[in-house]
N, C-alpha and C positions, 0 to 999 in steps of 0.2 A: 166793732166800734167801742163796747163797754172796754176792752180788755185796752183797747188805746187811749183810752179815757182815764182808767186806772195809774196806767202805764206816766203820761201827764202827769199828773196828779204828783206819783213819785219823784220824780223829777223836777218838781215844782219846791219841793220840801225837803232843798239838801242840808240847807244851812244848820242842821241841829247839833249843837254840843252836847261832845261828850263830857259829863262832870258831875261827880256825886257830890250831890247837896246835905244840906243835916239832916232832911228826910230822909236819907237814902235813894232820891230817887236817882239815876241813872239816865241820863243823856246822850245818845250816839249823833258820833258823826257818820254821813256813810260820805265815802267817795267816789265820785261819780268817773269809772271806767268805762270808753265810750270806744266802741269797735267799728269801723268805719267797713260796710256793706258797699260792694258793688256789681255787678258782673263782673262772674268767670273768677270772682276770688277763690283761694285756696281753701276749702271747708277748715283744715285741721288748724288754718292759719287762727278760722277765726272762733272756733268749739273750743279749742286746748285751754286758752286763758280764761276762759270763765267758768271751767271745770275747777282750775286752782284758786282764783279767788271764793268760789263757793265755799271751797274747801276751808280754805283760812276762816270764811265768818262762822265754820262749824268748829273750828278748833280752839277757836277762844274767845269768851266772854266780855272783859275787861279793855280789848284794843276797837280799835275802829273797825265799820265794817266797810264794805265794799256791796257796791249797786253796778252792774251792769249793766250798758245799753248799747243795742246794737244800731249805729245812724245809716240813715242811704238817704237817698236824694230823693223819694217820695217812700210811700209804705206801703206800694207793691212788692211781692215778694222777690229775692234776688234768685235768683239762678247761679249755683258756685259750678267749678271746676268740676268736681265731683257728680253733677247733677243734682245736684239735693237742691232742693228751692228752702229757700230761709227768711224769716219775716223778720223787716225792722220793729225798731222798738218804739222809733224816734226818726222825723228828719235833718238834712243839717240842718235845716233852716232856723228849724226849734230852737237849737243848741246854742245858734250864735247869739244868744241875752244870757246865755247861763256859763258856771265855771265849772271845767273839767277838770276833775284831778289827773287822769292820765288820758290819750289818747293813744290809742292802739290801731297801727295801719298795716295790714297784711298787705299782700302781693298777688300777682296774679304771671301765669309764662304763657309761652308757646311754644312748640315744638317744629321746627320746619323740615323738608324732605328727607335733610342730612341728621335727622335725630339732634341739631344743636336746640339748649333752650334759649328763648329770650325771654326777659322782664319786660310785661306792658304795665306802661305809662298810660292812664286816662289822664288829657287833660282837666277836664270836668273835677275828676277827683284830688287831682293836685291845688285848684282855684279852692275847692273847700276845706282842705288842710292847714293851705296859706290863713283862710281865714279863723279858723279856729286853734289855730295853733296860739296867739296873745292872747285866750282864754286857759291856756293850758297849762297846769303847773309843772306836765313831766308829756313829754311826747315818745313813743318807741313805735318802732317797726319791729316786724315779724317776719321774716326769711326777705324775698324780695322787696317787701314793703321800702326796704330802705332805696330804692330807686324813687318811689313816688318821693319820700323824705328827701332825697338830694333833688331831684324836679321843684321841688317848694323854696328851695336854695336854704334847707334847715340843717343840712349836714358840712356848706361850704364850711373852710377850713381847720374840720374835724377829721378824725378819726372814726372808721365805721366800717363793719360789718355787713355782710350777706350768706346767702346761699353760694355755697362755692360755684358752681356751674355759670354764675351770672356774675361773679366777681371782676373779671377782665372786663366785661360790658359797662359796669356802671364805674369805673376807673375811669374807660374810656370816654362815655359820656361826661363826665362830671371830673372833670380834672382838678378842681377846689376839693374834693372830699378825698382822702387820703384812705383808700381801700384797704382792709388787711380781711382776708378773707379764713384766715385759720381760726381765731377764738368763736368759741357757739354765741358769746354778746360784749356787746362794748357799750361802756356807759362814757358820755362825753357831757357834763355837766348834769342839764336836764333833759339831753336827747339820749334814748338809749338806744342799739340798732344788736337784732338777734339774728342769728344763723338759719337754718334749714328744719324747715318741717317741725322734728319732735324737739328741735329748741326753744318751741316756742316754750316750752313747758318748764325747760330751764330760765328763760328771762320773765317769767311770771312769778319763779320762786324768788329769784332774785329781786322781785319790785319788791315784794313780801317783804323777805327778810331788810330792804330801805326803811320799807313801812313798821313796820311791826317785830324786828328783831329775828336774830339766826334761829333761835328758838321753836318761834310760832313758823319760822317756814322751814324747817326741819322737821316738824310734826305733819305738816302740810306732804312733805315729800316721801314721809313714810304712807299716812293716805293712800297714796300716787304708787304705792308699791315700788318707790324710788329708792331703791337703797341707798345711795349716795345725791347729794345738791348738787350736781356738777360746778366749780369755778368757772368765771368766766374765762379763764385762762386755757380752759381744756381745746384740745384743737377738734373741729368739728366735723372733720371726714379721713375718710381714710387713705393714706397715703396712692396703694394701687390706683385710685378713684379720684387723685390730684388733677392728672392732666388726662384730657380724653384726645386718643388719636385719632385720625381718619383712615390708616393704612392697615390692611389685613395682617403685614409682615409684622409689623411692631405687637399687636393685640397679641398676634400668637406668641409671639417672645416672652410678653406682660405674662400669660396665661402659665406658660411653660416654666416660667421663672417662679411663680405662685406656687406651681406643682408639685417643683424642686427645689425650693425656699432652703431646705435643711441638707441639702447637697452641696461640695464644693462649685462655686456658679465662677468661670471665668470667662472672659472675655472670648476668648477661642474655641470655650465649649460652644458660648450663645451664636459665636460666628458660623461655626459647623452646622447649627442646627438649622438657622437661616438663611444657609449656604449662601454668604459672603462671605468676605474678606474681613479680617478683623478691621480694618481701616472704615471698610463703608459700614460696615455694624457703629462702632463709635460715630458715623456723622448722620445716620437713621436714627440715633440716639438724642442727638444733640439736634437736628432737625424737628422731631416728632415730637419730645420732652423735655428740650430744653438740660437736659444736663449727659453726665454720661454714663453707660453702664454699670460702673461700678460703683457708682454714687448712685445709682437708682434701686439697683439691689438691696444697698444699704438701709435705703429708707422705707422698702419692702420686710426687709427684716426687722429694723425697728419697730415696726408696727405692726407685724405678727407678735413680737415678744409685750410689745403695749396691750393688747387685748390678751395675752395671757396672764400677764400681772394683775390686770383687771379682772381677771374672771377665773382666775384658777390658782390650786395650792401650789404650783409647782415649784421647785426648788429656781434658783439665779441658775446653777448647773445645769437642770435639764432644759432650763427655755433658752440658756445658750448652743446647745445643741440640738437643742427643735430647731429653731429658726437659723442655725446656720452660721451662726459667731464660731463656733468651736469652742471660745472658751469664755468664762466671765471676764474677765481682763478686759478682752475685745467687746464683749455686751454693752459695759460699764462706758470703755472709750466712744461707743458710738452713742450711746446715752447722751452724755454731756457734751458732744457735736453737734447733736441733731436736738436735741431738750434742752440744753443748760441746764439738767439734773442727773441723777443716778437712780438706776433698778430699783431700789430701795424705794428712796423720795417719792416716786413716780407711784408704788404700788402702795403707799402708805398715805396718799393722798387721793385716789383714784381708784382704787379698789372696790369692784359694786359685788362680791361677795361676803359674808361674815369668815372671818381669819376660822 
């Protein structure tokens, strides 16, 4: 009871400026970051972001700092995904006389027989959103969260982000919010909406570097043993792991194709191998993945050669021949097909080793 007393108390005394006087004395503002608790949330959704604002109010002096609180709908403990039971800080109820500088709403799935996930939607929790949302100067979700944020009708006729796995779902439900499920975060005015899991970690640098400059959340993401801030523009999963089939035939294809990434891969080989017909091979293609073998190879190879660029010296030469290009020419041409960049661009902006 002391420690929620305390707890009050902070939250009671946001309003302080910051601003040196002739005294010297020094003023903070803290901003009140506010993580909305409920059953069966995603732990990492809701631990990752307050790891990195921690961070920021240790890495400089002079900028504003950040208060975190965690709300639920009473201050029993919540029960996450994970098991971990995690204690409010705050209820909504508290919240709705006071001003939030961000609000932060994770997500929560399920999994059903057929291994598919879905995003659940608490009603309950989307009524408390709605309402503290007009207290809020900046709102974002965290992986699915942006389901509950399109539920609130906060995302209608924006652009927004999820967890790829839940992508088609909240398309579906919510046909006013315009899905693109590739970038780790999209910021749409004051609503911002982040990708999957360890992005949460990317859209909290990113508030950072809103709040406080590339600077201070570049220092933040060394911290984080980040070697690189990711752009919001980076794509957020890996190509193999775009589209999930139901068919054993196809998996093993995916598998074999992986295998032999840096083999010549033709249509007739993958035919022989799944003894069909090159004909029903291309329509197992274009039924299960929506495009066709040769195109799907391609974006397998591109993305074997993207995580090389990323994380390794190797020459444009050898990673055209790892993965399967033959030659740079070809590397480069499917580069700026599939990226609207080049080998180069791509590993000079995205590179998480030191050159």
């Amino acid at each position: 009871m002391a420690q929620h007393t305390r707890r009050q108390c902070r939250l009671a005394c946001r309003k302080r400026h910051r601003r040196r006087r002739p005294g010297g004395l020094v003023h903070t503002v803290e901003r009140l970051i506010v993580i909305v608790l409920f059953e069966g949330v995603d732990l990492l959704d809701v631990t990752g972001p307050p790891e990195v604002f921690s961070l920021a109010r240790r890495e400089t002096e002079e900028a504003a700092g950040y208060d975190v609180a965690l709300a639920a709908e009473t201050m029993d403990p919540v029960v996450t995904a994970a098991g971990v039971r995690v204690l409010p800080d705050v209820t909504f109820e508290e919240l709705t006389t006071r001003s939030i500088d961000t609000l932060i709403v994770p997500g929560s799935v399920e999994v059903d027989s057929h291994r598919r996930v879905h995003a659940l939607v608490d009603p309950a929790v989307v009524k408390r959103v709605v309402q503290l949302a007009p207290r809020t100067r900046r709102i974002t979700s965290v992986c699915v969260g942006a389901h509950i944020l399109a539920a609130s009708g906060l995302l209608d006729g924006k652009r927004a982000t999820t967890h790829w796995s839940t992508a088609q779902q909240l398309a579906a439900d919510h046909p006013a919010v315009e899905v693109d499920s590739d970038p780790i975060f999209i910021r749409e005015g004051n609503v911002w909406t982040g990708a999957g899991i360890s992005a949460c970690l990317d859209l909290s640098l990113a508030l950072i570097a809103d709040d406080l400059g590339e600077a201070v959340a570049l220092r933040v993401a060394r911290q984080l043993v980040m070697y690189l801030k990711r752009p919001s523009g980076q794509s957020q999963f890996s190509v193999p792991l775009e589209q999930v089939s139901a068919t054993r035939r196809i998996e093993e294809l995916r598998h074999h194709i992986l295998r032999h990434i840096a083999e010549p891969l033709t249509v007739a080989h993958l035919a022989e191998h799944a003894h069909v017909s090159d004909r029903q091979l291309t329509r197992i293609f274009k039924t299960e993945l929506g495009t066709t073998p040769h195109a799907y190879i391609e974006l397998v190879r591109v993305e074997r050669a993207r995580n090389q660029l990323e994380s390794t010296d190797s020459t444009l030469e050898r990673i055209a021949t790892a993965c399967g290009f033959g030659t740079v020419d070809t590397l480069v041409r499917a580069f700026r097909r599939r990226l609207d960049t080049t080998p180069t661009e791509y590993r000079r902006r995205f590179r998480t080793t030191p050159g």
